[in-house]
N, C-alpha and C positions, 0 to 999 in steps of 0.2 A: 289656515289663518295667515293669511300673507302678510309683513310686517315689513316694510324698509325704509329708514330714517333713522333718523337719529331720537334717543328717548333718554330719560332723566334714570339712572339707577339708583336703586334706594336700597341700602347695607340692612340685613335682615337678621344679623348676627356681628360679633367680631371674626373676621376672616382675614388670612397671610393675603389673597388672593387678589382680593378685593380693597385693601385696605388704602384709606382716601380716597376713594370715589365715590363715596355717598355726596348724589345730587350731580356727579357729573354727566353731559350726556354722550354715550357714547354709541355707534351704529348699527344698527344690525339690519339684518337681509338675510331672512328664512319663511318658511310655511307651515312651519308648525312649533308645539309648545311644548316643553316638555316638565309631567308631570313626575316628579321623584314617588318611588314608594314611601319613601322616609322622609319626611320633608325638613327633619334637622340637618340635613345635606345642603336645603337651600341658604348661600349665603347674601345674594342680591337679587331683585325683582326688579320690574319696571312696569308702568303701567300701559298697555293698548289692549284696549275694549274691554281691560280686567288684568287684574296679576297677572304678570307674564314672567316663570323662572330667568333671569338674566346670569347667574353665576351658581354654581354648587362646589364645595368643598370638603372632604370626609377625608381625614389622616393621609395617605400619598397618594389620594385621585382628588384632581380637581376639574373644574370647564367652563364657558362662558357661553354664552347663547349667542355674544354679538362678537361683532370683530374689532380684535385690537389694534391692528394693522391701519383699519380706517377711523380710528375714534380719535386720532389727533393727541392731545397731550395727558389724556386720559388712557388712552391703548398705550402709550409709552410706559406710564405709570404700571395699568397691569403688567405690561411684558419686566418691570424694572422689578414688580413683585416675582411674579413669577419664578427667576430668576434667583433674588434672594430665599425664597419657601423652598428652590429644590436644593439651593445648596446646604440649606438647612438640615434635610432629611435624612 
């Protein structure tokens, strides 16, 4: 499932991870989707051709489907999260 652009995330939970980006759009560039066994791991989706995992979160593993690097003031955000969640831990 080829995906590359930029897509709108939508917060599926409260998450460290993710938190303030509901609605923002941030990039991704991948082939495939990944479906959690658990799906209270998923913490963001987005929508291409259907739900598509964007973020999962579970106690000290966390991941993001797109890149923060290219998502502009939204990837700064997660990386700013990120950051705060591990010092956390």
């Amino acid at each position: 499932m080829p995906h590359i652009g930029c897509n709108t995330v939508f917060a599926t939970r409260p998450s460290a991870l993710v938190d303030g980006l509901a609605g923002a759009d941030v990039y991704f560039a991948h082939s495939f989707a990944a479906e959690p066994d658990d799906a209270d791991v998923v913490s963001a989706t987005t929508d291409h051709g259907g739900r598509v995992v964007a973020a999962v979160e579970d106690a000290t593993i966390a991941g993001v489907q797109f890149h923060p690097e290219r998502s502009a003031a939204a990837g700064a955000r997660v990386l700013e999260n990120l950051l705060r969640w591990s010092r956390s831990a």
